[in-house]
C-alpha positions as CSV (number, residue, x, y, z in Angstrom):
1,X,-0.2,-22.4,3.4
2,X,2.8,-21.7,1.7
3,X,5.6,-21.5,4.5
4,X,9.8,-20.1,3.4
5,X,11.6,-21.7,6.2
6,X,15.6,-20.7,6.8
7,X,17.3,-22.0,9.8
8,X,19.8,-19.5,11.2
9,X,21.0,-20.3,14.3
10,X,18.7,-21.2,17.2
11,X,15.8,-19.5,15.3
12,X,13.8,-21.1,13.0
13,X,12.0,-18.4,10.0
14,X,8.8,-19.3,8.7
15,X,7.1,-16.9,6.7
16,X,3.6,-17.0,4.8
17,X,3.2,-13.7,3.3
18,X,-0.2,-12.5,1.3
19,X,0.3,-10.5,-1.0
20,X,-2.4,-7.9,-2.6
21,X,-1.9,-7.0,-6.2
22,X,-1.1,-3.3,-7.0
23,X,-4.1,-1.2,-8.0
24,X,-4.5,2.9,-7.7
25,X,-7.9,4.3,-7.7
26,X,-8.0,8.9,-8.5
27,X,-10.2,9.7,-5.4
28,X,-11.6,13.5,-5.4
29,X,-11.9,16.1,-7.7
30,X,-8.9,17.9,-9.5
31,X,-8.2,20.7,-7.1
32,X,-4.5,22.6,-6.0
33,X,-3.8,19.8,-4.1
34,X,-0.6,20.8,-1.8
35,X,0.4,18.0,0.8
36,X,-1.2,14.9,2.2
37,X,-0.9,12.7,5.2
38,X,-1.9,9.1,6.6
39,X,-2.7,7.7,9.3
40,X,-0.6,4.0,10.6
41,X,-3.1,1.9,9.4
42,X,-3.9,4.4,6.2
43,X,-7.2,4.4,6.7
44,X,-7.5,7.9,7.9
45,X,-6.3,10.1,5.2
46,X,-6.0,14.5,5.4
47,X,-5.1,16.4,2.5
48,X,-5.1,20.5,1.7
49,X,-5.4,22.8,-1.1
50,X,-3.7,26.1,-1.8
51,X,-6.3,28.4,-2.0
52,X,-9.2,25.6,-0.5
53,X,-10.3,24.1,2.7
54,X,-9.0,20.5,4.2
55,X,-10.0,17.6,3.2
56,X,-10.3,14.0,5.2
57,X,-11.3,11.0,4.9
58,X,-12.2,7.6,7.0
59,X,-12.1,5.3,4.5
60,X,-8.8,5.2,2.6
61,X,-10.0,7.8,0.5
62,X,-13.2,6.2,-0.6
63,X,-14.9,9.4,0.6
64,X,-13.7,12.7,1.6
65,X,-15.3,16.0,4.0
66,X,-14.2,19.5,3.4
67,X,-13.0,21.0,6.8
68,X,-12.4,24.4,7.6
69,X,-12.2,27.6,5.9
70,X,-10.2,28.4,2.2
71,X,-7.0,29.1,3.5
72,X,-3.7,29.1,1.7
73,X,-2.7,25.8,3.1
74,X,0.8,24.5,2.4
75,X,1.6,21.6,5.1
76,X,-0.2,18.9,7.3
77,X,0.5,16.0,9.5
78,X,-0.6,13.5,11.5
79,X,-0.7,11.3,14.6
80,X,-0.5,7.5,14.2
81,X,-4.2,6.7,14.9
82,X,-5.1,9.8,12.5
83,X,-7.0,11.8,15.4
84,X,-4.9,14.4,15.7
85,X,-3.9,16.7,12.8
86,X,-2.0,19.6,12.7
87,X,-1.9,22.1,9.5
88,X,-0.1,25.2,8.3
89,X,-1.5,27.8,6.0
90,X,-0.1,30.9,4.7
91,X,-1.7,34.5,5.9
92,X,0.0,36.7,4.0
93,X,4.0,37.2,2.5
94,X,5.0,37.6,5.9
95,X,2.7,35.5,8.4
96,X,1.8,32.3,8.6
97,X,-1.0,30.3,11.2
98,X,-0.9,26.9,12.7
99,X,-4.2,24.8,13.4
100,X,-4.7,21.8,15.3
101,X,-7.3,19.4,15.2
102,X,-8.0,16.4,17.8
103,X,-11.5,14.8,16.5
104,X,-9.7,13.5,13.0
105,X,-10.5,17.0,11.7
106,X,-14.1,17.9,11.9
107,X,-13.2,20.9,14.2
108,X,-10.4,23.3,13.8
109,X,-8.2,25.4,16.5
110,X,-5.7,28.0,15.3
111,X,-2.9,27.7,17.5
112,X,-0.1,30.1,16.1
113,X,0.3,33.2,14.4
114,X,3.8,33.3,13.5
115,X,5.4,36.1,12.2
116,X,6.9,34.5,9.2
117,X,5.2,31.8,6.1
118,X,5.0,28.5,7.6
119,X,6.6,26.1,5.2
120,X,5.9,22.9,6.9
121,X,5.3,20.7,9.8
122,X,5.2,17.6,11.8
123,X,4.2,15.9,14.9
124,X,4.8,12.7,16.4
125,X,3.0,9.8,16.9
126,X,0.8,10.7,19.7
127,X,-0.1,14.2,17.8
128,X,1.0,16.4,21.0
129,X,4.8,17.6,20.2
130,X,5.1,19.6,17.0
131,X,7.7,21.3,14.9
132,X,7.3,23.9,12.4
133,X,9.7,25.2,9.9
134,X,9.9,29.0,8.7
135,X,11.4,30.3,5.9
136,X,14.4,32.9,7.3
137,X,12.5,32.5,11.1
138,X,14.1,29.9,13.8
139,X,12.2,26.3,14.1
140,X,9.4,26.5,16.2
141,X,8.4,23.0,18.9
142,X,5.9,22.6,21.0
143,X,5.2,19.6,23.3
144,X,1.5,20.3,24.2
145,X,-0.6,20.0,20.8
146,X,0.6,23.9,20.0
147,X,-0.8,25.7,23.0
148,X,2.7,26.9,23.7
149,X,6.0,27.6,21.5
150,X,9.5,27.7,21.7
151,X,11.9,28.9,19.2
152,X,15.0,26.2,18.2
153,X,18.0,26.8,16.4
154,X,18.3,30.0,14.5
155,X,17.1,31.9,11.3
156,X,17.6,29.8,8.7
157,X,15.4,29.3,5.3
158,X,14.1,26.0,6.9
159,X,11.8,24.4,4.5
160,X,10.9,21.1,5.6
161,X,10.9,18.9,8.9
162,X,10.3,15.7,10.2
163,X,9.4,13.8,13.6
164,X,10.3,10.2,15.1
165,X,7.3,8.8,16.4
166,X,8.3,9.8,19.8
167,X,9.1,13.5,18.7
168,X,12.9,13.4,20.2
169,X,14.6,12.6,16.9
170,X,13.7,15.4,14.6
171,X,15.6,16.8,11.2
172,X,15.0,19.9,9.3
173,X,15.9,20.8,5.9
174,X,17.5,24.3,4.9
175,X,16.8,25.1,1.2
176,X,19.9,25.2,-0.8
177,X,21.9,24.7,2.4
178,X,22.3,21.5,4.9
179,X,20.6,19.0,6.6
180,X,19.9,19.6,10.5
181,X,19.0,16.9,13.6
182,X,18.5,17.0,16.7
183,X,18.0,14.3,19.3
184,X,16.7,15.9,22.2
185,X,13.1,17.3,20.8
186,X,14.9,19.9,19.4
187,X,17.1,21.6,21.9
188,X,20.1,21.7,20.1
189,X,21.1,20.5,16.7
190,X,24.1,19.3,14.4
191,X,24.0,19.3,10.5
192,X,25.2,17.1,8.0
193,X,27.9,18.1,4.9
194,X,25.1,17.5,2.7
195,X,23.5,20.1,0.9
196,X,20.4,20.4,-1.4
197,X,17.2,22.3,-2.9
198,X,15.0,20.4,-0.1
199,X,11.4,19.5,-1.0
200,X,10.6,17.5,1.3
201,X,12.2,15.2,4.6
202,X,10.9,12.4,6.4
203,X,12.1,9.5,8.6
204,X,11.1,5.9,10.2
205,X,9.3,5.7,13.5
206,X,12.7,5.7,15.6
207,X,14.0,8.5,13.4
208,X,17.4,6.8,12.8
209,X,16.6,6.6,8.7
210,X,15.5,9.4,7.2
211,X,14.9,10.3,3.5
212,X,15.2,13.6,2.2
213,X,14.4,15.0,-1.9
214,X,17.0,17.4,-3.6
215,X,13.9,19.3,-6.4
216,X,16.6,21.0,-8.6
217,X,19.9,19.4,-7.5
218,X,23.0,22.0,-8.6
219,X,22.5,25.2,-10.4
220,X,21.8,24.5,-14.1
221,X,20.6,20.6,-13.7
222,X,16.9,21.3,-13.1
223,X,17.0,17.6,-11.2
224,X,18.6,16.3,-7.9
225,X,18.7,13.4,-5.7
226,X,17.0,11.3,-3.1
227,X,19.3,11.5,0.2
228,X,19.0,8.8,2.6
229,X,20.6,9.0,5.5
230,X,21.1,6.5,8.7
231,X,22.0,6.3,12.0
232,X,24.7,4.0,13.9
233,X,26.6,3.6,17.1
234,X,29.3,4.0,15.3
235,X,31.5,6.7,14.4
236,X,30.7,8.8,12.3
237,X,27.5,8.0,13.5
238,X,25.2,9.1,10.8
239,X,26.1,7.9,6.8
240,X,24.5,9.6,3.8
241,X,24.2,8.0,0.5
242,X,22.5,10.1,-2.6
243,X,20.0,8.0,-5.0
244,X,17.9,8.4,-8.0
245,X,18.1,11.6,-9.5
246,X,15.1,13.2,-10.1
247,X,12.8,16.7,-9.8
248,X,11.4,15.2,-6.5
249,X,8.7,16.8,-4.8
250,X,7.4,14.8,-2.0
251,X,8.5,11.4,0.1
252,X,7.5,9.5,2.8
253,X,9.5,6.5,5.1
254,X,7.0,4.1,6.4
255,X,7.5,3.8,9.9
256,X,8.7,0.0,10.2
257,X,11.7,1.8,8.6
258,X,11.8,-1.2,5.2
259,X,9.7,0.9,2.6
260,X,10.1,4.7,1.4
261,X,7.7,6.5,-1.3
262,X,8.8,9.7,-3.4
263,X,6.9,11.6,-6.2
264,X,8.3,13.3,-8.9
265,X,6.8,16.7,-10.5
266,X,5.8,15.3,-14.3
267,X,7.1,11.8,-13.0
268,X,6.1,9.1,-11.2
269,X,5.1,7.8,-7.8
270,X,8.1,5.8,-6.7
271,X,8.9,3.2,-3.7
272,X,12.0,1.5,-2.3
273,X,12.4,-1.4,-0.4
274,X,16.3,-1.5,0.5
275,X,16.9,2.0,1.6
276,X,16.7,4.4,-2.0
277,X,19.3,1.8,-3.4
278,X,16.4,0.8,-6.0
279,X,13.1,2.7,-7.2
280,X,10.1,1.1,-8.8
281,X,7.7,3.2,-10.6
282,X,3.8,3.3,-9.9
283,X,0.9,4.7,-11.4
284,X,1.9,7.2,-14.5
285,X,3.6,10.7,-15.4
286,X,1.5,13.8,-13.2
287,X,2.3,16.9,-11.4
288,X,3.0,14.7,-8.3
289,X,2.9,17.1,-4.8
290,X,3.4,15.2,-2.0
291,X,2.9,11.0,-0.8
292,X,2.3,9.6,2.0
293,X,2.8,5.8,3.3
294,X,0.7,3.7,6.2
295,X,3.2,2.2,8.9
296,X,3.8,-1.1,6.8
297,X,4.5,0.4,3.6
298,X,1.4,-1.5,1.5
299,X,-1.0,1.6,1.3
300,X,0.1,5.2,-0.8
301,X,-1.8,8.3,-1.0
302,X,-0.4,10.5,-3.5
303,X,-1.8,14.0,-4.8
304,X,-1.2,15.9,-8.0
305,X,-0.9,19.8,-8.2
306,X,-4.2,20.8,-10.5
307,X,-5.2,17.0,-10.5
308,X,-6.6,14.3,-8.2
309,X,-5.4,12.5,-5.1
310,X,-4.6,8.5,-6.3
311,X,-4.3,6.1,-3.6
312,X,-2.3,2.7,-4.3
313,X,-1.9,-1.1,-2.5
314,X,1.4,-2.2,-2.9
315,X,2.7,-5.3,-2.4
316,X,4.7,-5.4,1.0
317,X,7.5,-7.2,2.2
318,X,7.0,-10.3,4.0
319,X,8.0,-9.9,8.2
320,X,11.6,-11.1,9.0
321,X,12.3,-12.7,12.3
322,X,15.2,-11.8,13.8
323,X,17.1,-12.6,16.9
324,X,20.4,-11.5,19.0
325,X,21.3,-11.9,22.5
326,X,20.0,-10.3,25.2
327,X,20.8,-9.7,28.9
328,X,20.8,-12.3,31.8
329,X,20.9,-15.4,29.6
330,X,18.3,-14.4,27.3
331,X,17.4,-13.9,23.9
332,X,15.2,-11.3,21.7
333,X,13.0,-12.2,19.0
334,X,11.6,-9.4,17.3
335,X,9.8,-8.7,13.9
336,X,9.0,-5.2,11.9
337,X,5.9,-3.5,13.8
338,X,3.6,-3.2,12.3
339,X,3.1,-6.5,11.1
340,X,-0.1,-7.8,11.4
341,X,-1.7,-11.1,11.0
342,X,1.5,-12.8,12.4
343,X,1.8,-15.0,15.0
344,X,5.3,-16.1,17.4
345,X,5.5,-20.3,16.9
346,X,8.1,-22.4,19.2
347,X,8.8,-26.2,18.6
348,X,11.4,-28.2,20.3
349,X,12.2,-30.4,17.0
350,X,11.9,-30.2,13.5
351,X,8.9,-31.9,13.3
352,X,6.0,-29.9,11.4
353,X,3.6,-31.2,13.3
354,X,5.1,-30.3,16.8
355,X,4.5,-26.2,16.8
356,X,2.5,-24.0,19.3
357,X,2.2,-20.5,19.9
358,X,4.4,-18.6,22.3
359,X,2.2,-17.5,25.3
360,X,4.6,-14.4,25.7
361,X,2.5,-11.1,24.3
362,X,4.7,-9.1,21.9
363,X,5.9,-5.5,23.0
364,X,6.3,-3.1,20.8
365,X,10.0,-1.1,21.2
366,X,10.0,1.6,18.7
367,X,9.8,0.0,14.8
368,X,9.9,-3.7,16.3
369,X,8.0,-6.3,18.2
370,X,9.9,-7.6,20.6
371,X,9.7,-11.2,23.0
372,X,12.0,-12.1,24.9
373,X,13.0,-15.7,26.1
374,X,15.6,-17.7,28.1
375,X,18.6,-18.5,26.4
376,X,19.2,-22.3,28.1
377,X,16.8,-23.8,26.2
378,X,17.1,-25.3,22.6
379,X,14.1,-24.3,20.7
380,X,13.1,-23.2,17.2
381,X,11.0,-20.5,16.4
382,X,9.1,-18.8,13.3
383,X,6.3,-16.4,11.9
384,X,3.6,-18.0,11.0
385,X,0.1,-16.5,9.6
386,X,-2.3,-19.5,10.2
């Protein structure tokens, strides 16, 4: 095993990452592929076509069902365990239907006929609250899997949305026009000076980073930015900083919050691992529609618009261990979640030999594992994956 070791205070960092080289695999057939979602662990994949039926599969994209009817479909999403979907199709110029599904997608409920074209939707982790964006309609949430509605903000041309894991932090996108939040599940709602030809928007489990693609950018450039945005305590409270430039269509935050993935129409597959500071490029140049990320950032599912779906391993990022005070005399250990494969080691010394596991079970608090210990007690600790 090799271990990195850095000593920073009272805690004592010892990673052993494995890492998987890079490969991408075209899964499918070439179809008007239109949007695509994963599951946490990305094994459980769901992907429409314009003009076709839904698509799943079980197996990372190994294999794939066709589910449901051709339908215009333009959106989907889904729950963190991939058993709960939800998908948006277009009726007509003027109406658009929301379906549900709760058994991974092998059955289908229509859940909404809205008066307007559905341009997108999300859900949070658990699958039951929901938000759907309409183009010159209000926002639409519900908090029961769709079997009721409520209308949110006002009419905007909202064309695309995003959910925290547990659906209070949301944002919405209004094309050519500003960025929108909310932190209450979408009863009321702020915006942002920061303006755009949105594509798509998405954000970490606790929705305080969120990533959203400028397609065109300003009149006449044909190309915009990647927007990243974060939230503080501090004022003002949320920051925005623009990135690569680029016609983006689709991207995706993993939900540990360290990795994002974008695709660009006649571009690349690209993914960041400090915030949209720095892009790496993946696979090759395609019609690129939409991308999609597992919780820890190493699996991508990524369709192309008359092409194939391509799903990639990525190398991840090794787990950092982190620490800061706590209340009552204590401290708090905590690591990205997900991060699997790692275990919590404690030693009183240096001494290599001298480590055992910490009996304390790990509790997950939003994108982190947390432990927490007494404070009196000098002790090391670090990740360790034997």
């Amino acid at each position: 095993m090799k271990t990195k070791r850095i000593l920073i205070g009272l805690v004592f960092l010892g990673l052993s990452p494995v890492m998987a080289g890079e490969s991408w695999l075209p899964r499918e057939s070439v179809r008007l592929w239109q949007d695509i979602a994963s599951s946490d662990d990305g094994n459980r994949l769901v992907a429409v076509v314009s003009g076709g039926q839904i698509y799943t599969s079980q197996d990372s994209g190994t294999n794939w069902m066709p589910r449901d009817s051709n339908r215009d479909w333009v959106a989907v999403a889904s729950s963190a365990d991939g058993t709960r979907l939800v998908a948006a199709a277009t009726i007509d110029s003027k109406r658009g239907s929301v379906f549900t599904s709760s058994d991974a997608g092998v059955t289908w409920l229509e859940r909404s006929s809205l008066m307007s074209a559905v341009t997108d939707v999300a859900c949070s982790s658990d699958g039951a609250k929901l938000v759907v964006s309409r183009d010159s309609y209000p926002l639409q949430t519900s908090s029961d899997g769709g079997a009721n509605w409520t209308a949110r903000e006002t009419a905007r041309g909202w064309c695309c949305v995003a959910s925290s894991g547990n659906g209070q932090m949301l944002t919405a996108c209004v094309y050519g026009d500003r960025i929108f939040a909310s932190t209450n599940a979408g009863v009321t709602w702020g915006s942002f000076p920061v303006t755009g030809t949105w594509s798509s928007v998405s954000c970490s489990l606790s929705g305080s980073r969120v990533v959203a693609g400028d397609q065109f950018g300003t009149a006449g450039t044909f190309t915009g930015p990647i927007w990243t945005g974060s939230l503080s305590s501090r004022a003002p409270f949320w920051t925005w900083t623009p990135h690569q430039v680029g016609e983006w269509e689709g991207v995706a935050y993993a939900s540990d919050g360290t990795r994002l993935a974008a695709c660009c129409g006649d571009d690349h597959v690209f993914t960041s691992d400090d915030h949209g500071g720095t892009w790496t490029p993946h696979e090759t140049h395609r019609q690129w529609r939409s991308v999609a990320v597992s919780a820890d950032g190493t699996k991508l599912a990524a369709c192309v618009w008359n092409g194939q779906i391509y799903t990639g391993i990525v190398p991840g990022l090794p787990a950092s261990l982190s620490i800061r005070l706590g209340s009552a005399g204590t401290v708090i250990l905590s690591w990205p979640y997900p991060s699997d494969g790692y275990s919590l080691m404690q030693t009183h010394s240096l001494n290599a030999t001298g480590w055992t596991a910490v009996t304390d079970t790990p509790e997950q608090v939003d994108s982190e594992w947390q432990v927490t210990v007494l404070a009196a007690a000098q002790r090391f600790y670090r990740l360790s994956t034997d």
